[in-house]
N, C-alpha and C positions, 0 to 999 in steps of 0.2 A: 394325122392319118386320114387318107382320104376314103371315100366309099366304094374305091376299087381294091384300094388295100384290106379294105373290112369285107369286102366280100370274097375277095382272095382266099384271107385268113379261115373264114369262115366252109372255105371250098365249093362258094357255088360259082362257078363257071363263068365269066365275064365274057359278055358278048363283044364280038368283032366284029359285026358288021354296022355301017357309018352311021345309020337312026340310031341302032340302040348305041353308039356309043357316044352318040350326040346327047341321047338320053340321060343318060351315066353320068357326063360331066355337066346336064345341068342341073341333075339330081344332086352332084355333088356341089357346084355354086350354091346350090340353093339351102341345103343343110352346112355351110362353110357364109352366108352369109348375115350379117346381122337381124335381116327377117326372121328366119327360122329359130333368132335365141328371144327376140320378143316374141313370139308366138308360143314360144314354151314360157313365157313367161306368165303371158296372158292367159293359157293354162292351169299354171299353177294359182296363178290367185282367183280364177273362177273354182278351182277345187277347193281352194281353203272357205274362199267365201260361202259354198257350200255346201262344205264339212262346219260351219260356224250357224250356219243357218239351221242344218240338221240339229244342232247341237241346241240350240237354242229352244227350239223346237219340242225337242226329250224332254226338257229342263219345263217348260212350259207344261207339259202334258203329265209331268210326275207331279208338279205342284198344283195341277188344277184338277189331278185324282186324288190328290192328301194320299199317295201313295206310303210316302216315311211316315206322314202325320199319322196314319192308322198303325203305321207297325211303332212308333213310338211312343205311343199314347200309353201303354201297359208301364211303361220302366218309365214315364215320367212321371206315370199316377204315383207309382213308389216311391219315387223320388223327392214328391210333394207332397209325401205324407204327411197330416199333419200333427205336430211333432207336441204341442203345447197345446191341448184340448181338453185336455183334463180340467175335470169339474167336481170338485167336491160335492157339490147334489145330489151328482150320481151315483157316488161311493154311499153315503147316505141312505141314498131311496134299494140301495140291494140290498143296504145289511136289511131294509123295513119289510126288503121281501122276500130276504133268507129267512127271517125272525117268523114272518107271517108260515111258510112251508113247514119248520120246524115244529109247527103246534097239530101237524097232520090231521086237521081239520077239513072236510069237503069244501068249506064255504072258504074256507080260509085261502085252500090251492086255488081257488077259482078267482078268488083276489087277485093273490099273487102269480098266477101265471099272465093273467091280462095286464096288471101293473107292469111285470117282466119285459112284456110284449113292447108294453106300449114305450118305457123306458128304450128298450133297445132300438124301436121306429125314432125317438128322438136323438138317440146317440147317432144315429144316419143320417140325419140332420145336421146335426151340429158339424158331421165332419163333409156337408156338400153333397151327402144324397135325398135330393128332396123329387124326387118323383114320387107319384100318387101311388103308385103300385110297390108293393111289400117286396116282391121277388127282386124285380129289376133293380132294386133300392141294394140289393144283398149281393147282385151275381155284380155290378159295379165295383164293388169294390177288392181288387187283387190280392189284399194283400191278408188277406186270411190265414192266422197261423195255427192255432190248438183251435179253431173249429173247420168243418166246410162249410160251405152254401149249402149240402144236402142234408147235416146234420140241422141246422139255423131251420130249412122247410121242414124237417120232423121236427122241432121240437114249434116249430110255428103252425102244424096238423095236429098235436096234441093241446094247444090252447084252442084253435079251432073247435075239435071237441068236444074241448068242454064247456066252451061257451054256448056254443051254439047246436050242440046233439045233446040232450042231458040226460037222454034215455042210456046213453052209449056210455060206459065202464071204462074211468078213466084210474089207475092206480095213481097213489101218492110219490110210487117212486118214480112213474113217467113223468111225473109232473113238476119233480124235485129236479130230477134228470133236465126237464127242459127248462128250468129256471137256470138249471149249471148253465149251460148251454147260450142259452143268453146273457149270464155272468160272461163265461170266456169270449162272445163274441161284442160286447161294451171293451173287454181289455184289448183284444185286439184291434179295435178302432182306437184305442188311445184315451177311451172319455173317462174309464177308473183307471 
């Protein structure tokens, strides 16, 4: 099909007089000869090559923002949970500090809610959070199941408390309460 038949088809009006039709047919040698299919060829693989460059490009720019590495950091932390952590000591050292609450003694909760404390800063440990700071040690870890993060800071503001306000009225049952508390967050890490 030539370029007068495509323009036919198409109904735009083909000129008749001797330039333009000289035009025509070298418009049409010219898309009818081998130049015109290497030049679309040449084209094409400047397009690909940068459609592959852009591409490359993305690919660079999503890995050197840890774009996936932050959105998948939450479901590998779960993932690597760790699963074998368990330590008899710690089973141990809660009944010493159930036993200690149980005798609803001031001096006794004061024990044992710091014992509690300090036990559950080491179970953060043992499973990989060793930051100096108490909170960031807490909200680190996802996988939180029968406590929160928010319950973990109250019952980590009623040791507060009482260690360090001792004017300030602390009940035995807050303080029972926050040894639970720190029980169910040792089970949820894995260390009883």
């Amino acid at each position: 099909m030539g370029l007068r038949d495509f323009l036919s088809d198409l109904r735009i009006p083909v000129a008749t007089s001797s330039f333009s039709d000289v035009l025509v047919s070298k418009l049409e040698n010219f898309f009818d000869s081998p130049s015109w299919v290497n030049l679309v060829y040449i084209f094409k693989a400047a397009g690909l090559l940068a459609s592959l460059i852009l591409l490359f490009g993305v690919i660079l720019v999503v890995i050197k923002a840890n774009i996936i590495g932050m959105k998948w950091l939450p479901v590998k932390t779960v993932l690597k949970r760790p699963n074998h952590v368990k330590d008899p000591h710690f089973a141990s050292q809660i009944l010493k500090i159930k036993k200690m609450v149980s005798q609803k003694n001031p001096e006794e909760d004061r024990l044992a809610i710091l014992a509690a404390s300090q036990l559950l800063e080491r179970g953060l440990a043992k499973v990989g959070q060793k930051s100096l700071v108490f909170r960031e040690n807490v909200e680190n870890i996802p996988y939180w199941s029968t406590v929160s993060p928010d319950k973990i800071f109250s019952a980590y503001s009623v040791r507060t408390k009482l260690l360090h306000n001792p004017d300030e009225q602390v009940s035995h049952e807050q303080v029972a309460e926050a040894v639970e508390t720190f029980e169910s967050a040792l089970q949820d890490l894995g260390v009883i």
